[in-house]
C-alpha positions in Angstrom: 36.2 -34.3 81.7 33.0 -36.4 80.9 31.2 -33.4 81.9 33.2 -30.8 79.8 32.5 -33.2 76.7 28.4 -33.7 76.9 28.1 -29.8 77.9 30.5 -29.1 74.3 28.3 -31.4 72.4 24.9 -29.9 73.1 26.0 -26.3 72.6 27.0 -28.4 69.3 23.2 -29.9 68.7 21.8 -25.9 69.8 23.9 -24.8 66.9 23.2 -27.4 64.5 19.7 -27.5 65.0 19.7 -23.2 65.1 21.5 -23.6 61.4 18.9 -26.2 60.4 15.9 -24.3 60.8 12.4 -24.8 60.8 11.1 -27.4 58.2 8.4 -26.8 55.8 5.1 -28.7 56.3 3.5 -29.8 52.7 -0.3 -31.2 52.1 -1.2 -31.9 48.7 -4.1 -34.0 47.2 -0.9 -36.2 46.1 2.9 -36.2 46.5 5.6 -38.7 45.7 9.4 -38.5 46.2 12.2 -38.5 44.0 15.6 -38.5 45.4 15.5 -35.2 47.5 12.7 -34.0 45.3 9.1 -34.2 46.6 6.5 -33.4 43.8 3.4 -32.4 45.2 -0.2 -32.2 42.7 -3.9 -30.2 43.5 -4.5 -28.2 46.9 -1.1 -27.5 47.5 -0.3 -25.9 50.9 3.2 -25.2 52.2 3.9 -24.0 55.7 6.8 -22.3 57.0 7.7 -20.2 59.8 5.2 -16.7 59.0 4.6 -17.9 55.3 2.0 -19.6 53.7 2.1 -21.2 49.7 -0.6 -21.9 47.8 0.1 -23.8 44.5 -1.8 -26.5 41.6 1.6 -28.4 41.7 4.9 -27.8 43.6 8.2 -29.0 43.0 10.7 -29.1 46.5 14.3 -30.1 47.1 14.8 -31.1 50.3 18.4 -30.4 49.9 18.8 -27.2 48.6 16.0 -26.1 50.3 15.0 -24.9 46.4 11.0 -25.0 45.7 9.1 -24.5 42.4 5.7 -23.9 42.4 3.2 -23.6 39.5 -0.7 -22.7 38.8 -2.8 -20.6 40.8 0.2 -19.5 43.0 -0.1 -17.5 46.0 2.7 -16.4 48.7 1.5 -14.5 51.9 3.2 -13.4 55.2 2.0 -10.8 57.6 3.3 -7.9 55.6 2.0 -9.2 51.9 0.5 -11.3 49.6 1.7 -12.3 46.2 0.1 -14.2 43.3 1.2 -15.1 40.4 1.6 -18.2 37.9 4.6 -19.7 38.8 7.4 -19.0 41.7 11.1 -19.9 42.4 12.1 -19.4 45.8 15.3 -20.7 47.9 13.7 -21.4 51.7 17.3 -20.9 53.3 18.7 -18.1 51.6 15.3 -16.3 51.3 15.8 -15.5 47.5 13.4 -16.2 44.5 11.2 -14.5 42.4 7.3 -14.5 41.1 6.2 -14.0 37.3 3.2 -12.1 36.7 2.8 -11.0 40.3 -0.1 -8.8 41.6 -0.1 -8.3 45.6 -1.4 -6.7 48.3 0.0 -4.6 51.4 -1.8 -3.1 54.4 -3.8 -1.1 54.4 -4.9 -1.1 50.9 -1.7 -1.1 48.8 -2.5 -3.0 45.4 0.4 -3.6 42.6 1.0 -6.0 39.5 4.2 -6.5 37.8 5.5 -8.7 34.8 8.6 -10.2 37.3 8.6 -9.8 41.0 12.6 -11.0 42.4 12.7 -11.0 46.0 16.6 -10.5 47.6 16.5 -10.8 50.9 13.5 -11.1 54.0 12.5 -7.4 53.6 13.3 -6.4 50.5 11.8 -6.9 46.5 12.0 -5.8 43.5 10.6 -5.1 40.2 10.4 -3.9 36.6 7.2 -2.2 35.2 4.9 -2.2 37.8 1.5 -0.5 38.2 0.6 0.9 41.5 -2.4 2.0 43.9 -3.5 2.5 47.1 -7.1 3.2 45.9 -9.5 1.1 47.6 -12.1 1.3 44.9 -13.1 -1.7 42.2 -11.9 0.4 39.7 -9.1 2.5 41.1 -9.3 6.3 40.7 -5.5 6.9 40.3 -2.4 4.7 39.6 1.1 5.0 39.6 3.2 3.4 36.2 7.2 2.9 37.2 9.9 1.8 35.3 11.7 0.2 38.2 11.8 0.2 41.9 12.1 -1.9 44.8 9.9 -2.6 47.7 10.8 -2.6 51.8 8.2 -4.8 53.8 6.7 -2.1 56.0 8.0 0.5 55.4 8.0 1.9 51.7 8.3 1.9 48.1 10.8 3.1 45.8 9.9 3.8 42.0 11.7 5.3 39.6 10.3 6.9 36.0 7.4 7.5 37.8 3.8 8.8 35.5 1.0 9.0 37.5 -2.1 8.5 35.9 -6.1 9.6 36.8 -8.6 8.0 35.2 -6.3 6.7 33.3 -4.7 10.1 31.9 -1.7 11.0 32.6 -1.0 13.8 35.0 2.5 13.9 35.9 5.9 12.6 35.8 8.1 12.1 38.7 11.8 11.2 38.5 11.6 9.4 41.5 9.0 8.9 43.9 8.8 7.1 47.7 6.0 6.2 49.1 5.0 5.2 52.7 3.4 2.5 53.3 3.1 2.3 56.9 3.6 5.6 59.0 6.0 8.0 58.7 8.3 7.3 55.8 11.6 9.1 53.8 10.2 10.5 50.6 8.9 13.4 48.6 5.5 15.4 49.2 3.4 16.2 46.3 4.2 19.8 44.9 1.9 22.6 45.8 1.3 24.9 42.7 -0.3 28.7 42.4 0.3 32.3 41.2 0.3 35.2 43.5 -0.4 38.6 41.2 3.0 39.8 43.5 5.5 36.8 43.4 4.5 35.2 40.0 4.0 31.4 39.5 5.2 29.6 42.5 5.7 25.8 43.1 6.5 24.9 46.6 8.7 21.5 47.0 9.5 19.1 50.1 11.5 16.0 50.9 10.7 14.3 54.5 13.7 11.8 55.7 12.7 9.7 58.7 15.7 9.6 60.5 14.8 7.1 63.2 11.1 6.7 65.6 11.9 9.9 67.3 13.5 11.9 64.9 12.8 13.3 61.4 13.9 15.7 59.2 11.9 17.9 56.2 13.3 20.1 53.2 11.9 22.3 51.5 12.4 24.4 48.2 10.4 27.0 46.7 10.3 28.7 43.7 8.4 31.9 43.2 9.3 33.4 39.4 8.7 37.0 40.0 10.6 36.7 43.2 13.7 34.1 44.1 13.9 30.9 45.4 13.5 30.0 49.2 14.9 26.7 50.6 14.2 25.6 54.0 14.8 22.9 56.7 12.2 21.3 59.8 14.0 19.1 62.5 12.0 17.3 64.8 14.0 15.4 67.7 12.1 13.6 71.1 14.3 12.2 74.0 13.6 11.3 77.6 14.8 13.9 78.8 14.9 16.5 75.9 13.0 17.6 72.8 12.2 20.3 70.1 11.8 21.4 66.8 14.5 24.2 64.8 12.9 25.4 61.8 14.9 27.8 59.1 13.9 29.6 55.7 16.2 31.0 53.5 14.8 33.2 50.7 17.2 34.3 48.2 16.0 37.4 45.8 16.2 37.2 42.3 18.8 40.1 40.7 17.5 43.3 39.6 14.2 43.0 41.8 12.8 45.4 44.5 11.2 43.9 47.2 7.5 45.3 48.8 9.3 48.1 51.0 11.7 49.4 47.7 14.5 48.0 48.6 16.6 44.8 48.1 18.7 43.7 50.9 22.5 44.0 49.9 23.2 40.5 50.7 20.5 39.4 48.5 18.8 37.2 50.7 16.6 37.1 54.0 15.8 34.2 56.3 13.5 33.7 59.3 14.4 31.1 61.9 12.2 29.5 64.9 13.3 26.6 67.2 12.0 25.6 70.2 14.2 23.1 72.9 13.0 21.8 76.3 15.5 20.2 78.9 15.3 18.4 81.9 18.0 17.4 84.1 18.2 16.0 88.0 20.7 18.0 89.0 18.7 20.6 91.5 16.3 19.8 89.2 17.3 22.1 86.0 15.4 23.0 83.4 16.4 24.5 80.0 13.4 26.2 77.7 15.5 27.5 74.6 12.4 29.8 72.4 14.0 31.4 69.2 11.7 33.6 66.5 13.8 35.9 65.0 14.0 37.0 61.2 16.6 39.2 59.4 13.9 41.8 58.8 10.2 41.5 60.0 8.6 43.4 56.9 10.2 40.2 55.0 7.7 38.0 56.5 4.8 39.8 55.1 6.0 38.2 51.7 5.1 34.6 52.6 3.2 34.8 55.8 -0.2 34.2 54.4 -2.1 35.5 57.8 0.5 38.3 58.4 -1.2 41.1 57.0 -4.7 40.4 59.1 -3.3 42.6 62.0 -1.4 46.0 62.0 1.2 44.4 64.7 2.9 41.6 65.1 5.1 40.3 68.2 8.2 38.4 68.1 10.0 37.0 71.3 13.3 35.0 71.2 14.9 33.6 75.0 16.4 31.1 77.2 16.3 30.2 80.6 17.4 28.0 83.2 15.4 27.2 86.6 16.4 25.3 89.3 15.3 24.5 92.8 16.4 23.8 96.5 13.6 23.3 98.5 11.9 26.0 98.8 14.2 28.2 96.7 13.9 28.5 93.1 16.6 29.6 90.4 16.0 31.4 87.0 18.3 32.7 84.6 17.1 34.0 81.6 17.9 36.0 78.6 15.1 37.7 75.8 14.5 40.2 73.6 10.7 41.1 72.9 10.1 42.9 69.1 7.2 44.8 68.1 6.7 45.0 64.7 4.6 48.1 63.0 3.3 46.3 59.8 1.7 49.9 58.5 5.2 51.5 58.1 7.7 48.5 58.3 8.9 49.4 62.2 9.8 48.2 65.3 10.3 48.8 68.9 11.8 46.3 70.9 12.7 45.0 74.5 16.0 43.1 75.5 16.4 41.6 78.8 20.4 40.5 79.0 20.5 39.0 81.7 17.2 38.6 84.3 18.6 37.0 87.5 15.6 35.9 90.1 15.9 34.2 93.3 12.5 33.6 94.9 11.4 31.6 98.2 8.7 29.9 98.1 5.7 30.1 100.3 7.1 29.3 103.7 5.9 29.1 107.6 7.4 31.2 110.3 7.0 29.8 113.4 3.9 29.7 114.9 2.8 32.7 112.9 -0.3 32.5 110.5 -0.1 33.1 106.9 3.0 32.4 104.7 6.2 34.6 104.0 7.7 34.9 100.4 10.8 36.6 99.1 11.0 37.7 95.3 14.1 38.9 94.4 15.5 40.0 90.7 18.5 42.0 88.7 18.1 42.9 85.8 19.8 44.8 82.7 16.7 46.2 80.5 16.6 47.8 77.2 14.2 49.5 74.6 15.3 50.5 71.0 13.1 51.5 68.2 9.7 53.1 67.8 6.5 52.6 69.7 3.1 53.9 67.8 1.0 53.0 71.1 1.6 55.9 72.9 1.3 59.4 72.8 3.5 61.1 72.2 5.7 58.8 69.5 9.1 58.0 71.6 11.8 57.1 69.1 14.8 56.9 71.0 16.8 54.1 72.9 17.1 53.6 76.7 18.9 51.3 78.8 19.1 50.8 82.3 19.9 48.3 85.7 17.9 47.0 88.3 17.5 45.2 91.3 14.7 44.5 93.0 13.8 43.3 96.7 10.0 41.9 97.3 9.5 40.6 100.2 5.5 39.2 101.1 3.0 38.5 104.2 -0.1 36.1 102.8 -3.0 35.9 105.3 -6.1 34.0 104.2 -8.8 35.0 107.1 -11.3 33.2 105.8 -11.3 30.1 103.2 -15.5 29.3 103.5 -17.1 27.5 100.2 -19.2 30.8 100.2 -16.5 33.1 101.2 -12.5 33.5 101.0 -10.6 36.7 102.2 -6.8 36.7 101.7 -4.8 40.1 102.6 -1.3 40.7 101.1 1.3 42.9 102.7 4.7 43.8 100.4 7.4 45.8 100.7 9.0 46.9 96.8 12.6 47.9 97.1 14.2 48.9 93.5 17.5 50.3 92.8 18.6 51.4 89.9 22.1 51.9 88.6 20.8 55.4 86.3 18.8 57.8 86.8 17.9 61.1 84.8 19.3 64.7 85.8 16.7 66.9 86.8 18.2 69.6 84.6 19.6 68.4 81.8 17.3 65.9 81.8 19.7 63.4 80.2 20.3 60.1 81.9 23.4 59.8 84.1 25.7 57.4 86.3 23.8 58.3 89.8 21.9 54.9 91.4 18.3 55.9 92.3 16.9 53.8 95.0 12.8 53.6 95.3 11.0 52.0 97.9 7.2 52.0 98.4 4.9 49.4 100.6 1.8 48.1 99.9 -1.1 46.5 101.4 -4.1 44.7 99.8 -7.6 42.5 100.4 -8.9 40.5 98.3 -13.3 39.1 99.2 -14.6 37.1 97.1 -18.5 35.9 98.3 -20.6 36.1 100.0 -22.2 33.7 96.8 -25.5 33.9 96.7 -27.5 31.0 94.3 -30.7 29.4 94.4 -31.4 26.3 92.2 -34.7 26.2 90.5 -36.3 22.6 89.5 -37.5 21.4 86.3 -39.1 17.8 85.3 -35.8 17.1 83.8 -33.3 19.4 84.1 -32.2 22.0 86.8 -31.1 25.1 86.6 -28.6 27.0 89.1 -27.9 30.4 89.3 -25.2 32.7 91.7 -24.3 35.6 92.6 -20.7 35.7 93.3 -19.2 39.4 93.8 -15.5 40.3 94.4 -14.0 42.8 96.3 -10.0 44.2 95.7 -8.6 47.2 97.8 -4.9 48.1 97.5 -3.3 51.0 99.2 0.1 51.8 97.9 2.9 54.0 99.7 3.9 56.9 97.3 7.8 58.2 97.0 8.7 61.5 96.5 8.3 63.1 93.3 11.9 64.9 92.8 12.6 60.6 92.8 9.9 60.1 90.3 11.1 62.7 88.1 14.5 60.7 87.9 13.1 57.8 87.4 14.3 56.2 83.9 11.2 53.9 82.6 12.6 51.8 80.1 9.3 49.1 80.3 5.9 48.4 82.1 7.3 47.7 85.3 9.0 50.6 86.2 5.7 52.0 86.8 4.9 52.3 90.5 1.6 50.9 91.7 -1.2 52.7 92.7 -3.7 52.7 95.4 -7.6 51.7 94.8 -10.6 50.0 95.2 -12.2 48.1 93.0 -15.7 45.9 92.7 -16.8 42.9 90.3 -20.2 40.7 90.0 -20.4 38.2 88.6 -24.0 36.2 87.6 -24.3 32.8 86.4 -26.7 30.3 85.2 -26.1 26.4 85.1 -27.7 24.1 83.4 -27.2 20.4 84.6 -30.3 17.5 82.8 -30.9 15.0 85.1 -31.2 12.3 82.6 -27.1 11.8 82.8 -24.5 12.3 85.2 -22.7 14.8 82.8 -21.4 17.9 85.1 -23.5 21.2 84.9 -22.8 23.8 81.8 -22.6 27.2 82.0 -25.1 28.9 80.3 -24.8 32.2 80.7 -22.1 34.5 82.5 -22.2 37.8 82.8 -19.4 39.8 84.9 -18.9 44.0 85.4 -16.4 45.5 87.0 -15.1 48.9 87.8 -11.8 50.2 90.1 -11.9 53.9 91.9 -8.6 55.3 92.1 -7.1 56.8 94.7 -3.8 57.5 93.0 -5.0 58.1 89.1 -1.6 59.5 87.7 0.3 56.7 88.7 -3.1 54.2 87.3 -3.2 56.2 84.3 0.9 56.2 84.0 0.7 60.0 83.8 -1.3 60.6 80.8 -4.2 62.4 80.6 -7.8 62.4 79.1 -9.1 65.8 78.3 -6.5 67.6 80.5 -7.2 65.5 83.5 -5.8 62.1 84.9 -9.2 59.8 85.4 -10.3 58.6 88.8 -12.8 55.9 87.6 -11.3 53.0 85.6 -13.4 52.2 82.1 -16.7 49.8 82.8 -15.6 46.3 82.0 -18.8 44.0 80.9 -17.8 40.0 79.9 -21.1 38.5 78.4 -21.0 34.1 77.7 -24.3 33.3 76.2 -24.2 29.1 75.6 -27.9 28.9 75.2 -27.2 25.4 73.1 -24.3 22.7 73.2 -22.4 23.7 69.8 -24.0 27.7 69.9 -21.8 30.5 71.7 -22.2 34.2 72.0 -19.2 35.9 73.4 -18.9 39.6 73.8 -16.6 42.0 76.1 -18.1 45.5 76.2 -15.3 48.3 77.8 -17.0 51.9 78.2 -15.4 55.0 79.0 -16.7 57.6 80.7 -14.4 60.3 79.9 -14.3 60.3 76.5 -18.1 58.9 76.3 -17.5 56.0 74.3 -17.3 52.2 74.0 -13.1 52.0 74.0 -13.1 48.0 73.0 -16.1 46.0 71.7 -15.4 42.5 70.8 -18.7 40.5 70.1 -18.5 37.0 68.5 -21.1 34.2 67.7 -20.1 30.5 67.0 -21.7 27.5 65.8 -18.9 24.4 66.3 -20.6 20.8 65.9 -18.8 17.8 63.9 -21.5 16.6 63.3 -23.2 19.3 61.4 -22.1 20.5 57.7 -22.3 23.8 58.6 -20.0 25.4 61.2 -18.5 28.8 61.6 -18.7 32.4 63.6 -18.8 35.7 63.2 -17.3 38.8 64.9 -17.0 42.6 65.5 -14.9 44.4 67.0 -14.0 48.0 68.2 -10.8 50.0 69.5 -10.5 53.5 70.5 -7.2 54.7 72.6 -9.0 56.8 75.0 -5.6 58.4 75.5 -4.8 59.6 72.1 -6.4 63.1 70.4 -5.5 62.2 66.9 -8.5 61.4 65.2 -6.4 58.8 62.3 -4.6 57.0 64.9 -4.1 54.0 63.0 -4.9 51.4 65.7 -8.6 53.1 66.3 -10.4 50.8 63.6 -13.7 48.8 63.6 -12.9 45.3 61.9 -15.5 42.3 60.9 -14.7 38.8 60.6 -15.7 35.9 59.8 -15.4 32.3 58.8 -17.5 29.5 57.4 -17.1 25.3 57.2 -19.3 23.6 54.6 -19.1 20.3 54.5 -22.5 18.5 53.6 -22.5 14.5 53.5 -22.2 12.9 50.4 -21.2 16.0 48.8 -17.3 15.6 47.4 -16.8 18.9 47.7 -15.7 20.5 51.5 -15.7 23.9 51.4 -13.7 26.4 54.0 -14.2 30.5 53.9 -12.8 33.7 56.1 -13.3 37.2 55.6 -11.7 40.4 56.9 -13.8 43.7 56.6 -12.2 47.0 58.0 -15.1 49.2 58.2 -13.3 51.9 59.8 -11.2 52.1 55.7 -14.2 50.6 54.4 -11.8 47.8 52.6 -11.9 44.0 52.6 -8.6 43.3 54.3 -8.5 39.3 53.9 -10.5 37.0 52.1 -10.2 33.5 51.3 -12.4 30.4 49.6 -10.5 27.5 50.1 -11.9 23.9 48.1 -11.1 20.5 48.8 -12.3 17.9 46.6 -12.5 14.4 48.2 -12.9 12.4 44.8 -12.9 8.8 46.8 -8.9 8.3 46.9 -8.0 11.0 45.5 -7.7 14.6 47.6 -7.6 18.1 45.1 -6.9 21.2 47.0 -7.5 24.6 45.6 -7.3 27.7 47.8 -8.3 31.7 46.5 -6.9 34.4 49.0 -6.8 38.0 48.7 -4.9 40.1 51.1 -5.1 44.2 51.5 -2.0 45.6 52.2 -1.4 49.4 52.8 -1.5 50.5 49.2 -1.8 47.6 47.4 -3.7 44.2 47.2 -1.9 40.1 46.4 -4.3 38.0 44.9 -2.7 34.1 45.4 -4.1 30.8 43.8 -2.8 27.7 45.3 -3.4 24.2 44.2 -2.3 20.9 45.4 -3.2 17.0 45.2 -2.8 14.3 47.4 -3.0 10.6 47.4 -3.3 8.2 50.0 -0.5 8.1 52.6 1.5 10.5 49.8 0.9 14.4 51.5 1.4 17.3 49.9 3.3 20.2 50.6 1.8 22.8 52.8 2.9 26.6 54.2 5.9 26.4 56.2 5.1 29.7 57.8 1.9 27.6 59.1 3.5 24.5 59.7 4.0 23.1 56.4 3.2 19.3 56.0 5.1 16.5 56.5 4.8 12.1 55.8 2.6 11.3 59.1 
């Protein structure tokens, strides 16, 4: 019982002594006592728990816990400081309130107010208070509010909000939170322009930080020629799980036409993109959810400020599930692939509902050398719409079942430093569930079963190199050619002729040989242990066929299917750290031109206030005979980064030339002015679109941790 009683009692004392709290410690030049009130006069310091007081005189009852402090008064804690001349503040219930309060916050928050009333640990408010986080003597921008409150940490609300430069006013916001640590719920700053096709535009956004690892941004547009788009980003991050689902909604105004003559009957069009990524123990599962779909792709070409720099654009939507045993591995998966045609507002796509694939790993028989595989797959396939990169135009839509048998014999001979030789042996077993009469040439219910066999080597080496020696650097160069040869079994062609191709691999293989070299230079200083850089890399390369209708999938080049595949050449020139020269040179021999040029030069240092690169490049189908095909073009580009110390002014450039049209297709001068805490964003762009040009002015400011709104086709902007 005696036991019982003392451990009831000092569970008692915890409590009482819990409820009591911490004490506050007072120095002074002089105090006295009067009853339960202790006057305190010159230096006076109070400390309690996180805070510390600074006052001339001080006024505290012991038993209310009730203090009153005059003069020069200061209160600080870890997340501010506030002075003022006098204070009233309860110690227990963590109430009081400061006249004439200014304060700081981290990192450089700076207010004043006539009355500061603080209502609880976190939480104060105000009446008329002015506000910056400028970190200049004389701040460059402030913000004037009527009334607000502010949360320790985390942010501050204002209402009747003017926000002033230089002490003129520049606009008035109803309400307005700002961060003031991190991510924080509020509104982005407006972005405002004209396009010459969708009128005066201001684009709006509201971020809501739902918890550490999940947020939430709105958005709402309004474009006066146009409609009104609203939108909506959600950003979620688990242990196991995470992704983003992003969704515009445009909604055209009545009695409008749109760019391709004609205004959807529902009166609205919306794009959607989300991406999810799974993981579960369970055979160890994994879920990848991709989704980029739109209710009609020439749509996009409205608000997509990039869109129009390319004559195609791709679009793939799918989800799948993988799973493994051992050595087995599990995919389902579902897709659809679009093509979009942004010359004449078409497109050809490619649905794949379901793919099934079982495949065994890499896997020891025995005592047998090398390593068995087994690929196996069903599938149901099929193409819709129209394809421009062929010839001739197919416009019609084909479906069709598969299933499909691999299995593989790997053999590395040799695995030297200086030389590797692996040889692959497959057998390809397809059968399909259609096939195309011979006469009628339509596609029918007969199953078509294909089977060819093929064998390969692959030789890499031997390397060749020598290294030659400088007084401080050293400089390596090798020789490392390649060898392929494939020979492929070949089915009868009564079987090809049935065939139904609905996508690239329907395609048999082909037999060949083919031969790359490959030269390089390395550059290592012997000053540092930094690894060696390359240089310079230059690689040709060139396959003989043996089978060239199936390599040329049965088209033709001047009446004849080629034997020699076009001269590949890959030039890296990296003569300096930040300087690149990278060009790919593809020539044909049969229709005696270069059929792909891409050259591009690049200067990237940070540290320099001058960065940017320039390009050509060059396409010719040599499969097509039309002379205007409209993907044979030659296009420049380029881009340019100014950004001189000192200089306020950052300056951002790209250009776009078709010289094939002889047309600038995209051009835009982009200006950011850094005026100390202030950030002004003005962007020019001009886009050429088949048969008509959009000129677009966009303007935008931001201040401190208060963003601004950005594209949400390019990942608009959010409270970081």
């Amino acid at each position: 019982m005696r036991l019982k009683i003392f451990i009831i009692g000092f569970f008692l004392l915890l409590i009482n002594v819990n409820l009591k709290g911490e004490e506050p410690k007072i120095y002074a030049d002089k105090t006295e006592v009067d009853e339960n009130i202790l006057k305190a006069y010159g230096h006076v310091e109070i400390r309690w728990e996180d805070y510390r007081i600074f006052a001339d005189y001080l006024e505290y009852n012991e038993k209310t816990k009730e203090l009153i402090a005059k003069g020069r008064v200061t209160m600080a804690s870890k997340e501010t400081s506030i002075s003022g001349d006098n204070l009233r503040f309860n110690l227990e219930k963590m109430k009081g309130e400061m006249f004439d309060a200014y304060g700081l916050m981290p990192p450089s928050i700076k207010y004043n107010t006539k009355k500061m009333i603080q209502t609880d640990r976190d939480t104060l408010k105000f009446k008329k208070m002015e506000f910056t986080s400028c970190s200049q003597l004389v701040p460059r921008w402030k913000l004037i509010c009527r009334k607000g409150k502010i949360k320790k940490e985390k942010y501050i609300d204002m209402k009747s909000v003017v926000l002033k430069i230089k002490n003129i006013p520049i606009f008035y916001f109803p309400y307005l939170r700002y961060p003031i640590k991190g991510r924080s719920t509020g509104f982005l700053f407006p972005q405002l322009g004209h396009s010459s096709e969708k009128g005066f535009f201001i684009c709006n956004a509201f971020y809501l930080d739902i918890k550490s690892n999940l947020d939430l941004t709105l958005y709402l547009d309004r474009y006066s020629d146009l409609g009104t788009g609203v939108a909506g980003e959600f950003r979620y991050l688990f242990e196991k799980m995470g992704g983003t689902l992003k969704y515009y909604r445009f909604l055209y105004n009545k009695n409008i036409e749109t760019y391709d003559d004609s205004r959807p009957e529902s009166g609205f069009d919306y794009y959607v993109k989300a991406e999810h990524i799974q993981s579960m123990k369970f055979l160890n599962t994994k879920i990848v959810l991709s989704v980029d779909r739109q209710s009609d792709p020439g749509f996009l070409r409205i608000f997509n400020n990039d869109f129009e720099r390319v004559l195609r654009a791709n679009f793939a939507s799918s989800v799948y599930i993988t799973s493994s045993v051992s050595n087995l591995n599990f995919s389902v998966r579902a897709s659809t692939q679009e093509t979009f045609y942004t010359f004449n507002n078409t497109s050809r796509k490619t649905e794949y509902l379901p793919s099934l694939k079982v495949n065994l790993n890499q896997q020891k028989l025995w005592k047998i050398p090398g390593y068995f595989t087994i690929n196996t797959a069903f599938e149901r396939v099929k193409r819709s719409g129209e394809s421009y990169e062929e010839e001739p135009v197919y416009i019609n839509d084909i479906s069709s079942q598969r299933i499909k048998i691999v299995p593989s014999y790997i053999l590395n001979l040799f695995k030297l430093p200086w030389l590797t030789t692996t040889i692959n042996l497959q057998s390809n077993q397809t059968i399909y569930a259609k096939s195309r009469d011979l006469e009628t040439k339509e596609i029918v219910d007969k199953s078509l079963h294909l089977q060819y066999n093929t064998a390969s080597a692959n030789v890499k080496g031997p390397v060749f190199y020598k290294i030659y020696n400088f007084s401080h650097s050293k400089i390596k160069h090798l020789i490392e050619p390649q060898l392929n040869i494939r020979y492929v079994t070949k089915y009868c062609d009564e079987d090809r002729q049935r065939l139904v191709t609905v996508d690239y691999l329907d395609y048999p293989s082909y037999s060949y040989v083919g031969f790359s070299l490959t030269s390089r230079l390395l550059y290592k200083s012997i000053l540092n242990d930094e690894s060696p850089v390359d240089i310079l890399s230059f690689t040709i390369a060139q396959n003989f066929y043996f089978d060239p209708e199936e390599a040329n999938m049965y088209r033709k080049i001047n009446g004849e299917y080629p034997k020699f595949s076009e001269l590949s050449n890959r030039i890296r020139f990296r003569p300096f750290k930040y300087l690149s020269l990278d060009a790919s040179i593809v020539y044909n021999y049969y229709i005696d031109k270069f059929s792909r040029l891409n050259v591009n030069l690049s200067y990237n240092n940070k540290e320099s206030f001058l960065n940017g690169s320039i390009g050509f490049s060059s396409y010719k189908n040599p499969y097509v005979t039309n002379p205007n095909y409209v993907f044979n073009r030659d296009v420049i580009r380029g881009n340019i980064d100014f950004n001189l110390p000192g200089f306020p002014i950052k300056f951002t450039s790209g250009l776009d030339y078709d010289i094939t049209n002889k047309e600038f297709k995209y051009g835009s001068v982009k200006a950011i002015f850094d005026f100390q805490c202030i950030n002004i964003t003005a962007e020019m762009k001009i886009f050429s679109w088949i048969g008509r040009t959009e000129t677009q002015f966009r303007f935008g400011v931001s201040f401190g941790n208060l963003g601004m709104v950005s594209d949400f086709m390019s990942g608009r902007g959010s409270l970081k």
